[in-house]
C-alpha positions, 0 to 999 in steps of 0.5 A, spaced: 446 402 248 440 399 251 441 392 253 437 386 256 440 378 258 436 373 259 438 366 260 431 362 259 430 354 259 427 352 251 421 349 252 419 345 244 425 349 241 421 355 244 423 360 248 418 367 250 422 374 251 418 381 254 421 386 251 420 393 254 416 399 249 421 403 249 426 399 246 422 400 239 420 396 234 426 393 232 431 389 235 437 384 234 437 377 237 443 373 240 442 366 241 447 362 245 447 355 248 449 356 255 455 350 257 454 351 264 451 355 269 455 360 272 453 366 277 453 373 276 455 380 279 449 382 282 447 390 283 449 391 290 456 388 288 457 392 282 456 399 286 460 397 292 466 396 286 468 403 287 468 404 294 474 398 295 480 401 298 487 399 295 491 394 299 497 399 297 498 405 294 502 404 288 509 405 285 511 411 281 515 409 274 519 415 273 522 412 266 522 416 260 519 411 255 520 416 249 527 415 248 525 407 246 
């Protein structure tokens, strides 16, 4: 699924979104007031997320849960 997120500032209730030529002729809009600002993750982030060590290694649960 392809998807754009946009957070505009609305200007005379209108706001003006580019869309890219290969998402087609069709597309669904969302419209959400934006209550407060909040950052979001950025690209380096995201790709570092897997490369983060565990603190511990984690403990094995050898109970039998079929009997339950």
């Amino acid at each position: 699924m392809k998807a754009l997120r946009f957070i505009k500032n609305v200007s005379k209730q209108r706001i003006s979104i580019d869309i890219p030529k290969d998402f087609g002729t069709r597309v669904e809009i969302l419209i959400f007031p934006v209550e407060d600002e909040y950052d979001f993750w950025s690209d380096e982030e995201i790709s570092n997320m897997g490369k983060i060590a565990l603190s511990k290694e984690l403990e094995i649960d050898d109970t039998d849960y079929s009997k339950w």
